[in-house]
mmCIF file of the C-alpha atoms, coordinates in Angstrom:
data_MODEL
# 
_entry.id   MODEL 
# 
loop_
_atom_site.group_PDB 
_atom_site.id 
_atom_site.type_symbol 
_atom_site.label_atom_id 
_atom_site.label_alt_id 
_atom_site.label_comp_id 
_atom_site.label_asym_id 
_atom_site.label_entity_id 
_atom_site.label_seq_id 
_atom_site.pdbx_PDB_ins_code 
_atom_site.Cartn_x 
_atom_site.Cartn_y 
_atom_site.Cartn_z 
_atom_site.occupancy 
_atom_site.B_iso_or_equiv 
_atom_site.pdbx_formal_charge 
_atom_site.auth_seq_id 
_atom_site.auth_comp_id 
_atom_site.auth_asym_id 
_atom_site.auth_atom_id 
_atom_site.pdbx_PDB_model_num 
ATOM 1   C CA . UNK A 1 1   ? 7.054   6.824   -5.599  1.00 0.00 ? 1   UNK A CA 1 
ATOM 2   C CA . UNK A 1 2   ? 6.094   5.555   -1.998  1.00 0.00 ? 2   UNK A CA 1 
ATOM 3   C CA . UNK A 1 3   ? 2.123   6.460   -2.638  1.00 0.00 ? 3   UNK A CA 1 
ATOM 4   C CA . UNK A 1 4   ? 2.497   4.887   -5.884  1.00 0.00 ? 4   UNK A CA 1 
ATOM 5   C CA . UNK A 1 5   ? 4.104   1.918   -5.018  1.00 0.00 ? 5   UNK A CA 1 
ATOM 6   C CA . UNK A 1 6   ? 0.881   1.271   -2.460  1.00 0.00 ? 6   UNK A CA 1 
ATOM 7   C CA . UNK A 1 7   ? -1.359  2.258   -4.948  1.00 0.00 ? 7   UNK A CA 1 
ATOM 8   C CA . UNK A 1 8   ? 0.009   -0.173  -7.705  1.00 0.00 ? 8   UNK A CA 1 
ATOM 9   C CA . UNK A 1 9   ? 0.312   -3.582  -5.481  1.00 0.00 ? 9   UNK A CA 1 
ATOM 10  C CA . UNK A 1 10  ? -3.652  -3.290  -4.476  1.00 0.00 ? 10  UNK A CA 1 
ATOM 11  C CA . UNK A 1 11  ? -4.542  -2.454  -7.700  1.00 0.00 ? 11  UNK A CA 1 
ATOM 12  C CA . UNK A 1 12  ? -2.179  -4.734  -9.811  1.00 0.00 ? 12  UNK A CA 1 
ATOM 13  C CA . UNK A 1 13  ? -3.439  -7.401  -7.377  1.00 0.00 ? 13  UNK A CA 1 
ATOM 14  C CA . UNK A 1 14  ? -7.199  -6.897  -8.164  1.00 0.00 ? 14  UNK A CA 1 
ATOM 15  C CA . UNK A 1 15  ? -6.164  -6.622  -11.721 1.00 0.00 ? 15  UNK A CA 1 
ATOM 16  C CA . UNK A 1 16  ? -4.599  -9.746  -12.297 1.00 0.00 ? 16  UNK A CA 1 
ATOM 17  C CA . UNK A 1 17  ? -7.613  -11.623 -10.648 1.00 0.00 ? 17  UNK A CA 1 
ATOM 18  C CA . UNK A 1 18  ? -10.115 -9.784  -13.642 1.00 0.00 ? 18  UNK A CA 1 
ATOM 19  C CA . UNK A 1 19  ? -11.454 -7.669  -10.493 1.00 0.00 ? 19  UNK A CA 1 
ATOM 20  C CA . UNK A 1 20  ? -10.564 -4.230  -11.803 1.00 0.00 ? 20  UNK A CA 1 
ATOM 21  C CA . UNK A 1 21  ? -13.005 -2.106  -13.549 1.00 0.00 ? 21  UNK A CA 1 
ATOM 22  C CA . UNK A 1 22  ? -11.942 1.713   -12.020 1.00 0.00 ? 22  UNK A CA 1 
ATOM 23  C CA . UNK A 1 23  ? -10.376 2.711   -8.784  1.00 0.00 ? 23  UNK A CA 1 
ATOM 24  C CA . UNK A 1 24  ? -10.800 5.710   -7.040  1.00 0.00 ? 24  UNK A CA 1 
ATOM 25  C CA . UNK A 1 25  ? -8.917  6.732   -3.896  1.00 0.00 ? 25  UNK A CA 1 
ATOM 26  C CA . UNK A 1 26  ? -8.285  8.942   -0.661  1.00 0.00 ? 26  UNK A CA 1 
ATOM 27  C CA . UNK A 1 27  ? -5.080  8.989   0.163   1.00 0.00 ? 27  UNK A CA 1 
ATOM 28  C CA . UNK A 1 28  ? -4.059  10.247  4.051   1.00 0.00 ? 28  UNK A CA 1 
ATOM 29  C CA . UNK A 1 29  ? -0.711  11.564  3.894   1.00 0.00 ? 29  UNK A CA 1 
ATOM 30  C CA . UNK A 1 30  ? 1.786   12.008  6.426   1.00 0.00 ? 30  UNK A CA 1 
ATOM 31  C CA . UNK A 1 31  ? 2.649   16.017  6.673   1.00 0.00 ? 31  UNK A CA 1 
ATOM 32  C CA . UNK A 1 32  ? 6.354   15.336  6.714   1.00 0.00 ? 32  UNK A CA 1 
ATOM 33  C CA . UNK A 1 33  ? 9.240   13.341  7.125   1.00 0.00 ? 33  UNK A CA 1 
ATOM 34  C CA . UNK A 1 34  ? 9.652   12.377  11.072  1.00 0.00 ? 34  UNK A CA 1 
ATOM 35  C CA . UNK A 1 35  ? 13.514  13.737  10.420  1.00 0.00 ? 35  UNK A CA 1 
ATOM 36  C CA . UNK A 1 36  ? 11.889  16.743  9.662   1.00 0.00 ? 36  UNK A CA 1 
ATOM 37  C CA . UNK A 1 37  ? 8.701   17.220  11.601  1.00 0.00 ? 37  UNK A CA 1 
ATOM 38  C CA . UNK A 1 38  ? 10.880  19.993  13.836  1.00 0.00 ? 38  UNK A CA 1 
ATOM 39  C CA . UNK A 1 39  ? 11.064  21.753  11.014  1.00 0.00 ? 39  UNK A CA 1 
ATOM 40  C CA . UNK A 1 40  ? 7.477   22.631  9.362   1.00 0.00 ? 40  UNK A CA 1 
ATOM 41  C CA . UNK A 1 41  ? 4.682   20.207  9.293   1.00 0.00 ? 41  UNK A CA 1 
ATOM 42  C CA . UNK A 1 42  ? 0.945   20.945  10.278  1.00 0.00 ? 42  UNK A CA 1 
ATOM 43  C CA . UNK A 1 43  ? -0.642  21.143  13.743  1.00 0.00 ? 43  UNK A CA 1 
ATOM 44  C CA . UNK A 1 44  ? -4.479  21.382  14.708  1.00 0.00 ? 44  UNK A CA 1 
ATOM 45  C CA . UNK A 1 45  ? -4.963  21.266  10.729  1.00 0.00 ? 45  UNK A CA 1 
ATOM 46  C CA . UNK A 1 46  ? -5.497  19.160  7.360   1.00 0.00 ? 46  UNK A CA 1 
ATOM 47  C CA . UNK A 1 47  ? -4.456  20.652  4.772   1.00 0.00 ? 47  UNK A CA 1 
ATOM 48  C CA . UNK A 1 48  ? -6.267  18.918  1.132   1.00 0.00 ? 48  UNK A CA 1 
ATOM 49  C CA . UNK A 1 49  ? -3.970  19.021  -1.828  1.00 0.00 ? 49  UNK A CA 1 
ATOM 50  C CA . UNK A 1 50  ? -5.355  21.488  -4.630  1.00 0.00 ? 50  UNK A CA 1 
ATOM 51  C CA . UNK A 1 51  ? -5.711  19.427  -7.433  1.00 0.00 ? 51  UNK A CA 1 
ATOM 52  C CA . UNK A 1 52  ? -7.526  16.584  -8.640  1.00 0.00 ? 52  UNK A CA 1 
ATOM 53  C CA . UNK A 1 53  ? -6.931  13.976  -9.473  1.00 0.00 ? 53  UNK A CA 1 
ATOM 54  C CA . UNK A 1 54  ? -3.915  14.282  -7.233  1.00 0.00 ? 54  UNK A CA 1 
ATOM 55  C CA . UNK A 1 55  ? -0.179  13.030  -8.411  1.00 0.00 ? 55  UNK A CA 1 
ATOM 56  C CA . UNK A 1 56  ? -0.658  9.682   -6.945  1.00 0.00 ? 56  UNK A CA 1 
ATOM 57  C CA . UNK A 1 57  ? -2.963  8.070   -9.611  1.00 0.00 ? 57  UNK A CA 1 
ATOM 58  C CA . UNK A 1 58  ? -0.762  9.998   -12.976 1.00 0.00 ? 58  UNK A CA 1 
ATOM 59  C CA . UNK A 1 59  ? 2.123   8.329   -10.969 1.00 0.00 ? 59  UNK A CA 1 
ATOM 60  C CA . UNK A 1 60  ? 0.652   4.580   -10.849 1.00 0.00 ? 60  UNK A CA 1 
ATOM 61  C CA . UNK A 1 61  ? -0.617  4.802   -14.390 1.00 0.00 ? 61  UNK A CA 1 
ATOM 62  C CA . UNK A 1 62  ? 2.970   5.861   -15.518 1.00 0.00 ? 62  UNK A CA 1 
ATOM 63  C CA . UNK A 1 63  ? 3.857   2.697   -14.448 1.00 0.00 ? 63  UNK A CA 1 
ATOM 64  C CA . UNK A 1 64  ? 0.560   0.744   -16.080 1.00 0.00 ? 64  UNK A CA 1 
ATOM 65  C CA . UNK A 1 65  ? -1.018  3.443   -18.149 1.00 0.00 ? 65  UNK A CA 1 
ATOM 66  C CA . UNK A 1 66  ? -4.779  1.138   -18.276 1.00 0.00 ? 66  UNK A CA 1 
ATOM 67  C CA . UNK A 1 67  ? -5.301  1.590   -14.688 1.00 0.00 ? 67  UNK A CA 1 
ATOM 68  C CA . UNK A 1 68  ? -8.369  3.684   -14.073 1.00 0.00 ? 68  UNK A CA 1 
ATOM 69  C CA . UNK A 1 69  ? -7.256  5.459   -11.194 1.00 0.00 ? 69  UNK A CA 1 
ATOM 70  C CA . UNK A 1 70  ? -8.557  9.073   -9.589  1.00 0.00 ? 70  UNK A CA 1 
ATOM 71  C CA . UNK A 1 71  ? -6.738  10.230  -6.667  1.00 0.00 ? 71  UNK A CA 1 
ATOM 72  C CA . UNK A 1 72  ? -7.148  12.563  -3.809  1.00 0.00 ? 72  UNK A CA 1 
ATOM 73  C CA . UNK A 1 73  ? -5.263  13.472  -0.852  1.00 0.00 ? 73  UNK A CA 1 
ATOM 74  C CA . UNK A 1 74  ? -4.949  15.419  2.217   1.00 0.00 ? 74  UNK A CA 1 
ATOM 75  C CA . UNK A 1 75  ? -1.916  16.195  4.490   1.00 0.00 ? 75  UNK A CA 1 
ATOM 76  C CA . UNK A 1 76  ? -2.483  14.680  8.426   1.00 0.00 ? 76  UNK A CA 1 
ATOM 77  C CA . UNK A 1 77  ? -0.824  16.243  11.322  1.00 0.00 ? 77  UNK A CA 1 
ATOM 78  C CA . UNK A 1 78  ? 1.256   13.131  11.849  1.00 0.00 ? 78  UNK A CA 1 
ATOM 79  C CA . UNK A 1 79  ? 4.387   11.168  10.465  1.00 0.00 ? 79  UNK A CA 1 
ATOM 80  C CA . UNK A 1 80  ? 4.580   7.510   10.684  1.00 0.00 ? 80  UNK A CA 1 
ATOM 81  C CA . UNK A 1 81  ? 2.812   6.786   7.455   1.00 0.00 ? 81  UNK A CA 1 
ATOM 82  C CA . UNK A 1 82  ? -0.223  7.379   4.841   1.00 0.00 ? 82  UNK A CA 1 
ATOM 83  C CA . UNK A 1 83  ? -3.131  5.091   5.208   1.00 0.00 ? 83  UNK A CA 1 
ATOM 84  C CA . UNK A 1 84  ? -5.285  4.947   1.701   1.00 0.00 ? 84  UNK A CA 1 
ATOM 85  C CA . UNK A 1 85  ? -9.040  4.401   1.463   1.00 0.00 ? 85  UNK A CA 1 
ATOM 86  C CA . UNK A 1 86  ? -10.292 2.724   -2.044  1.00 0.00 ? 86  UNK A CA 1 
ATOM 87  C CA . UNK A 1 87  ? -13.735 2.414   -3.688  1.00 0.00 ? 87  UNK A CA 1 
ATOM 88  C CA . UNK A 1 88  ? -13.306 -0.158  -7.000  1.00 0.00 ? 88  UNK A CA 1 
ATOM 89  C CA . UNK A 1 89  ? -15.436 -0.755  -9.215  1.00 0.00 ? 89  UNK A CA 1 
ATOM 90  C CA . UNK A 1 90  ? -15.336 -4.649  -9.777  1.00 0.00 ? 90  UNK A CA 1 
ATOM 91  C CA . UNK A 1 91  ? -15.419 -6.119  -13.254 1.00 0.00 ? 91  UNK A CA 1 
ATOM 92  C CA . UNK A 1 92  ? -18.320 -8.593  -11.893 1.00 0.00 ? 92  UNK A CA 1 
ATOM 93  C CA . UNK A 1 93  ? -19.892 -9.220  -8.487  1.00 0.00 ? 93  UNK A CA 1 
ATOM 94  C CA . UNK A 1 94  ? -17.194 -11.131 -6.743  1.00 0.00 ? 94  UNK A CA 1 
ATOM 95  C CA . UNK A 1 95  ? -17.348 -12.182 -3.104  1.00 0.00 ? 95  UNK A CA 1 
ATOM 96  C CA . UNK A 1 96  ? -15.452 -10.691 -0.326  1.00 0.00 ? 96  UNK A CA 1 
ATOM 97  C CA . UNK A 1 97  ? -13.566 -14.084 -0.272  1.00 0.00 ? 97  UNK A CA 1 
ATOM 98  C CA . UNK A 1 98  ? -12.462 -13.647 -4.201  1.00 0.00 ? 98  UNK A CA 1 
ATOM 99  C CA . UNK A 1 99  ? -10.966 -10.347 -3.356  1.00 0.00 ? 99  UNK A CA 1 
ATOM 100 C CA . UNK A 1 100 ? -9.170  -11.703 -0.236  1.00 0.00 ? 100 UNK A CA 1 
ATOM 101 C CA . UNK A 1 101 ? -7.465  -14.212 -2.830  1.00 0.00 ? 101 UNK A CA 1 
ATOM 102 C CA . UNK A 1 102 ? -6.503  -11.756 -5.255  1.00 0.00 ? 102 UNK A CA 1 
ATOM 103 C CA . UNK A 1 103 ? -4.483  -9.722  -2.319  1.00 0.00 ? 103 UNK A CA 1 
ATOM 104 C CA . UNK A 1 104 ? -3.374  -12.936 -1.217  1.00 0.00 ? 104 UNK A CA 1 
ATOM 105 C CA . UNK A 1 105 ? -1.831  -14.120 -4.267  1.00 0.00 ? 105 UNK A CA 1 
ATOM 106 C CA . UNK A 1 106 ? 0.531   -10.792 -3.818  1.00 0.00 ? 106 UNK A CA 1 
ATOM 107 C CA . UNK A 1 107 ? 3.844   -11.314 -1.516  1.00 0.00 ? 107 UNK A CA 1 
ATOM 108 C CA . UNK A 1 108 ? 3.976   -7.991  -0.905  1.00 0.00 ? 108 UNK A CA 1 
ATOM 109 C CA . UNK A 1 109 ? 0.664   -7.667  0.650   1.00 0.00 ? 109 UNK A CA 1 
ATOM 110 C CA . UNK A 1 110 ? -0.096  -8.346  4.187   1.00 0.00 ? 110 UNK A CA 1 
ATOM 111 C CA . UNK A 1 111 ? -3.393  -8.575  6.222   1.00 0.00 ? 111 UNK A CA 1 
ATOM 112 C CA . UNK A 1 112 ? -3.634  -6.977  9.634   1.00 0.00 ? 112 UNK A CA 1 
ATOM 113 C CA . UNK A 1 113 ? -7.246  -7.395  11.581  1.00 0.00 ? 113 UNK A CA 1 
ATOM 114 C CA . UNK A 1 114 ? -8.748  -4.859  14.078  1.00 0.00 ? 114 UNK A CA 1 
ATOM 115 C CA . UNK A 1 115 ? -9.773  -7.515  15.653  1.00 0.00 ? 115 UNK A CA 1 
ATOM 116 C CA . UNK A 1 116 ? -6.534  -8.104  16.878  1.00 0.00 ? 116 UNK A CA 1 
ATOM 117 C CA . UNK A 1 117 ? -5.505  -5.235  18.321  1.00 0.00 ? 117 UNK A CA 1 
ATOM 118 C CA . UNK A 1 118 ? -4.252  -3.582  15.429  1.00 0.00 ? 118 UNK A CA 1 
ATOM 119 C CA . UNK A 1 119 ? -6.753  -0.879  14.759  1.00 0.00 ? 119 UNK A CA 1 
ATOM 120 C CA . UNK A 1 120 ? -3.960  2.194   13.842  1.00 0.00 ? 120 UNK A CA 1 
ATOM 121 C CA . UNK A 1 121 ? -1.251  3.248   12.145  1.00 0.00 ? 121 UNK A CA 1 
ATOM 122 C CA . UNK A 1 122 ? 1.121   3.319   15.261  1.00 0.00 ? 122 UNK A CA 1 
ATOM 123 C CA . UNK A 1 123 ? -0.219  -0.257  16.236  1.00 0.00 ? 123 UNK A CA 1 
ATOM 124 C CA . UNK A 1 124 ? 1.122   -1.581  13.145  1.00 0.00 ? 124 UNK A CA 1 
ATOM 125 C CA . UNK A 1 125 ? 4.540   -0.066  13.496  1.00 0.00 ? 125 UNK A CA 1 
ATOM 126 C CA . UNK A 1 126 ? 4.518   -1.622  17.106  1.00 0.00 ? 126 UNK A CA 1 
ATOM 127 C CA . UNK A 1 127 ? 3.886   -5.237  15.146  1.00 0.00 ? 127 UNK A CA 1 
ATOM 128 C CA . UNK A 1 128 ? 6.649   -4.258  13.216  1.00 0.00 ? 128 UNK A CA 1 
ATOM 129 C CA . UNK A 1 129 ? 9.140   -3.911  16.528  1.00 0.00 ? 129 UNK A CA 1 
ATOM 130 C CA . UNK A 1 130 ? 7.837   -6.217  18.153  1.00 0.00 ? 130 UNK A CA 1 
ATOM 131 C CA . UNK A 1 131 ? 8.728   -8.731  14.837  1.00 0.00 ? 131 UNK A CA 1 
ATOM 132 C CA . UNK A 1 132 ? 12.617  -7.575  14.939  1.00 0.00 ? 132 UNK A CA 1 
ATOM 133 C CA . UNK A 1 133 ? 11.940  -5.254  12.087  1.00 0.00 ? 133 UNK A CA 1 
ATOM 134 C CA . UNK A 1 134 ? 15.090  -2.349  11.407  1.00 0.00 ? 134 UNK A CA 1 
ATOM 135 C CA . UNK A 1 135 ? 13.551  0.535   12.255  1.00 0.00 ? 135 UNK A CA 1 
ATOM 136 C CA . UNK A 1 136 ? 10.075  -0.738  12.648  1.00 0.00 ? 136 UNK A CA 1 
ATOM 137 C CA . UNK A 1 137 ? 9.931   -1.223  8.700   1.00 0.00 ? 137 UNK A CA 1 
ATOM 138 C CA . UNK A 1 138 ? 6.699   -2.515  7.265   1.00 0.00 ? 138 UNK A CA 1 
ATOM 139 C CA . UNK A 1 139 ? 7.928   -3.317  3.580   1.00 0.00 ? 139 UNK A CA 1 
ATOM 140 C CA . UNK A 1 140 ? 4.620   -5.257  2.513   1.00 0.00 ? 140 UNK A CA 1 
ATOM 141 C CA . UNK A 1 141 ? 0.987   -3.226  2.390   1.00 0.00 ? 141 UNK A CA 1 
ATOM 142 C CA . UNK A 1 142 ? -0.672  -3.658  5.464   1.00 0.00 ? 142 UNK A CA 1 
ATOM 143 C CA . UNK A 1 143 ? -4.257  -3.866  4.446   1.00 0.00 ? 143 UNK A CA 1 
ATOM 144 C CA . UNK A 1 144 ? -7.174  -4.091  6.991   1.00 0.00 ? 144 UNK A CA 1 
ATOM 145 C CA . UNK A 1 145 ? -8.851  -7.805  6.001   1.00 0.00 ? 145 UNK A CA 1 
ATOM 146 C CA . UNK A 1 146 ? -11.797 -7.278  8.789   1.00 0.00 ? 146 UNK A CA 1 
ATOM 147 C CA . UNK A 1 147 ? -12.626 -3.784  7.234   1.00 0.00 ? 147 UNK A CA 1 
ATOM 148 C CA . UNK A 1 148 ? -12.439 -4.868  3.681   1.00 0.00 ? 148 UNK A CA 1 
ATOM 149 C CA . UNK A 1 149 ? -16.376 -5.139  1.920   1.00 0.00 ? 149 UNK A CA 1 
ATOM 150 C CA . UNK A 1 150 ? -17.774 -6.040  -0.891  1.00 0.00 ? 150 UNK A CA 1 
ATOM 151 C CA . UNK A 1 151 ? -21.089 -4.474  -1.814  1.00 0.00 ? 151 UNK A CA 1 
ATOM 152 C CA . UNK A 1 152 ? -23.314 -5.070  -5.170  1.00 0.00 ? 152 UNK A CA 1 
ATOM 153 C CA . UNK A 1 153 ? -20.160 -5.065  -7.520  1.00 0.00 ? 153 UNK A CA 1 
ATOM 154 C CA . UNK A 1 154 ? -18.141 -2.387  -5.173  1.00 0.00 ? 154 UNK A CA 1 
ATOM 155 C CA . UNK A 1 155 ? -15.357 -3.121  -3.590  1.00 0.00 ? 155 UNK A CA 1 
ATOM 156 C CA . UNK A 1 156 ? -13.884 -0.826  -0.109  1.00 0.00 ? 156 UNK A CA 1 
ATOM 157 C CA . UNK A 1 157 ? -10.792 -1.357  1.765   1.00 0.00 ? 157 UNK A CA 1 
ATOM 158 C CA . UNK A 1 158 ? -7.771  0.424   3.737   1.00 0.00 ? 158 UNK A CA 1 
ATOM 159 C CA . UNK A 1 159 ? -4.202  0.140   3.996   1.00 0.00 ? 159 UNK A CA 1 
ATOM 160 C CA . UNK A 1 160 ? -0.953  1.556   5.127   1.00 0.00 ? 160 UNK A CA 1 
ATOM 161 C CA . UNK A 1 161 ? 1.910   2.684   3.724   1.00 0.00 ? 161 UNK A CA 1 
ATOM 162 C CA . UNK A 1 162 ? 5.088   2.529   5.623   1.00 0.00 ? 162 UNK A CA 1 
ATOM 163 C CA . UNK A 1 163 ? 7.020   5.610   3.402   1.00 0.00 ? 163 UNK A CA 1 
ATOM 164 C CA . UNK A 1 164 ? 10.616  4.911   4.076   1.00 0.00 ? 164 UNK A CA 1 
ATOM 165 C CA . UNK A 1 165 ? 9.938   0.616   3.912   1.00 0.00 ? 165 UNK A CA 1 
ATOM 166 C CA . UNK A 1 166 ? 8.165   0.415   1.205   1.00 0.00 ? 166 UNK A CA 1 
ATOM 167 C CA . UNK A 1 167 ? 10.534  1.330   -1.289  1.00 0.00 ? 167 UNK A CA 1 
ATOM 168 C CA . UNK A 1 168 ? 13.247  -0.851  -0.090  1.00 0.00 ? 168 UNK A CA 1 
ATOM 169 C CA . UNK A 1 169 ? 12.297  -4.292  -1.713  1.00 0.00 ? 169 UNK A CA 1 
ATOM 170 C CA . UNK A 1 170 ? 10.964  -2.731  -4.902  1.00 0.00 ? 170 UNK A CA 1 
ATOM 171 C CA . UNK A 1 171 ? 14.577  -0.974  -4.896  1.00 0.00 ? 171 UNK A CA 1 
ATOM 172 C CA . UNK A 1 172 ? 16.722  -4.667  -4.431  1.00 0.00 ? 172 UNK A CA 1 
ATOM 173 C CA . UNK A 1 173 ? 14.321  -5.726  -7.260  1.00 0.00 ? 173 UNK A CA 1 
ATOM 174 C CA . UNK A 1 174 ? 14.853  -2.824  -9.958  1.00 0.00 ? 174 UNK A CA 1 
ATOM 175 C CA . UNK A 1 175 ? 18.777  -2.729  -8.753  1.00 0.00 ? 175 UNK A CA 1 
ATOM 176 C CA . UNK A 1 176 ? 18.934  -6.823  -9.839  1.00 0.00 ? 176 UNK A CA 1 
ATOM 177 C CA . UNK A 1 177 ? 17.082  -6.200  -13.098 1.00 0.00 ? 177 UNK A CA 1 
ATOM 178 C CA . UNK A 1 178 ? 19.475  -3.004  -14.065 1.00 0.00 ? 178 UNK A CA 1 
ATOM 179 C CA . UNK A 1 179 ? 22.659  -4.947  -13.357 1.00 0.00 ? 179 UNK A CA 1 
ATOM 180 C CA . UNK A 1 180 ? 21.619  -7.592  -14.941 1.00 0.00 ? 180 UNK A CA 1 
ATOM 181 C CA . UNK A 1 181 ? 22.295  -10.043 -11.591 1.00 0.00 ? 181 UNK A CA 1 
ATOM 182 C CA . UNK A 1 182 ? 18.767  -10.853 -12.081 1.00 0.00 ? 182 UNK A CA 1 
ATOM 183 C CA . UNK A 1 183 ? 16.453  -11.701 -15.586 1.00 0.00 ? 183 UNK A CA 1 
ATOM 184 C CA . UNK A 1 184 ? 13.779  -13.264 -13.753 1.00 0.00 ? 184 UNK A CA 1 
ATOM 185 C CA . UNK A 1 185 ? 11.019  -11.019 -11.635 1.00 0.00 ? 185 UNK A CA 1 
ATOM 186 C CA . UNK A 1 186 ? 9.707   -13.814 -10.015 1.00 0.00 ? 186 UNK A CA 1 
ATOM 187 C CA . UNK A 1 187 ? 12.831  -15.149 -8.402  1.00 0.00 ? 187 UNK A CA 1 
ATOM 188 C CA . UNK A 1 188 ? 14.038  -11.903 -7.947  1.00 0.00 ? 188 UNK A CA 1 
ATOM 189 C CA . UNK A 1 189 ? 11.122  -10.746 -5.964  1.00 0.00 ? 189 UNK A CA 1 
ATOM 190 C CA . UNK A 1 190 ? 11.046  -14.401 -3.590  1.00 0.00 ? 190 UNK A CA 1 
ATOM 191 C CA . UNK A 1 191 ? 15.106  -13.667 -3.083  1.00 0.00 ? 191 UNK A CA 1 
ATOM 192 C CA . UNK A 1 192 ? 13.974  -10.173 -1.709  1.00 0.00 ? 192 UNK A CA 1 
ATOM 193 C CA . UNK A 1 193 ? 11.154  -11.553 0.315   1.00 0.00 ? 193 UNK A CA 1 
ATOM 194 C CA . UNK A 1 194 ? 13.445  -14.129 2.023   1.00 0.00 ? 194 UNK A CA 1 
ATOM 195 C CA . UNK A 1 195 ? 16.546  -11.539 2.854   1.00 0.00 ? 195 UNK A CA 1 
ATOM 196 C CA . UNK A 1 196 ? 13.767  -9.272  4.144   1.00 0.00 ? 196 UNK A CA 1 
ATOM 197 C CA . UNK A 1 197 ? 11.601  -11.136 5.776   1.00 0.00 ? 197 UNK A CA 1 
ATOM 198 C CA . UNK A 1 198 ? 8.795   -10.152 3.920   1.00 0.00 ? 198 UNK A CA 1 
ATOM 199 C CA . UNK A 1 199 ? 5.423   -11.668 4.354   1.00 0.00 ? 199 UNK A CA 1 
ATOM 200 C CA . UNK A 1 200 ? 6.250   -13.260 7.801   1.00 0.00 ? 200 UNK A CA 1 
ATOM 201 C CA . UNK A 1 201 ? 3.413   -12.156 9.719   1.00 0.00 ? 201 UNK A CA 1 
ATOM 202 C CA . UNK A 1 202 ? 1.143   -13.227 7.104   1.00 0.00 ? 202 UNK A CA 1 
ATOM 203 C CA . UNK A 1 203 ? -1.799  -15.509 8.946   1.00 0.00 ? 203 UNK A CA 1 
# 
């Protein structure tokens, strides 16, 4: 679910701009739980997952069954996060600026810029203390906008997934909708973003 919930805000995003043709993605995963990282885990090692596509893309299109998506992955000898890489195919030759828009019109996407220090997956979890988060959560996407290009109708960009964070709004979302405490997404999801603090290091 924590893959897929990545996987399903970039490419929703890009959808609901007209952007989306087909997605295809390499997906970094963490080798464990930190909780559990005494326990198993790799060292010295990556470790690809057999098959392909792997379970993130079946798991995004079981929540929107026309996404084109192919996923791989591989296991990393570390356990703050996944990062994702992405190659799209783009419905027409849009500029780097249209694509910034369409992850801009999503609150649950965030920008983070090399340029500014934050060039790893540690350095963004460091934002994330420094910012008063619990437990250094990231709940938004943190998507690289300086690495982000846009190349003769192909689109490539990176982002991380916090796994434990990003969950957690979703969650307050799905939990209003269920109880019924909730029948509009929309102010649902701004309610969320408020109590949260999502979005506030957006620049």
């Amino acid at each position: 679910m924590r893959a897929r919930a990545g996987s399903i805000r970039s490419a929703t995003a890009l959808k609901r701009a007209g952007l989306l043709k087909r997605a295809r993605g390499t997906l970094l995963r963490r080798a464990t739980d930190p909780w559990e990282s005494h326990e198993g885990g790799i060292m010295n090692t990556l470790v690809p997952e057999r098959h392909i596509p792997s379970h993130q893309g079946p798991d995004a299109q079981s929540v929107d069954p026309d996404l084109d998506v192919v996923t791989m992955a591989v296991k990393v000898p570390q356990t703050l996060a996944h990062l994702h890489y992405w190659t799209v195919d783009l419905t027409r030759n849009a500029t780097k600026e249209e694509v910034l828009d369409a992850f801009r019109a999503s609150s649950r996407i965030a920008f983070v810029r090399t340029s500014d220090g934050i060039t790893a997956l540690n350095t963004v979890k460091e934002l994330m203390a420094d910012l008063g988060r619990p437990h250094d959560n990231l709940y938004e996407v943190a998507l690289w906008e300086d690495m982000l290009e846009v190349k003769n109708g192909e689109l490539f960009y990176a982002y991380m997934v916090d796994n434990q964070a990003i969950v957690i709004p979703d969650t307050i979302d799905a939990i209003r909708a269920v109880t019924g405490l909730s029948n509009d997404a929309q102010s649902s999801i701004s309610r969320t973003n408020a109590s949260l603090g999502v979005g506030t290091f957006l620049s």
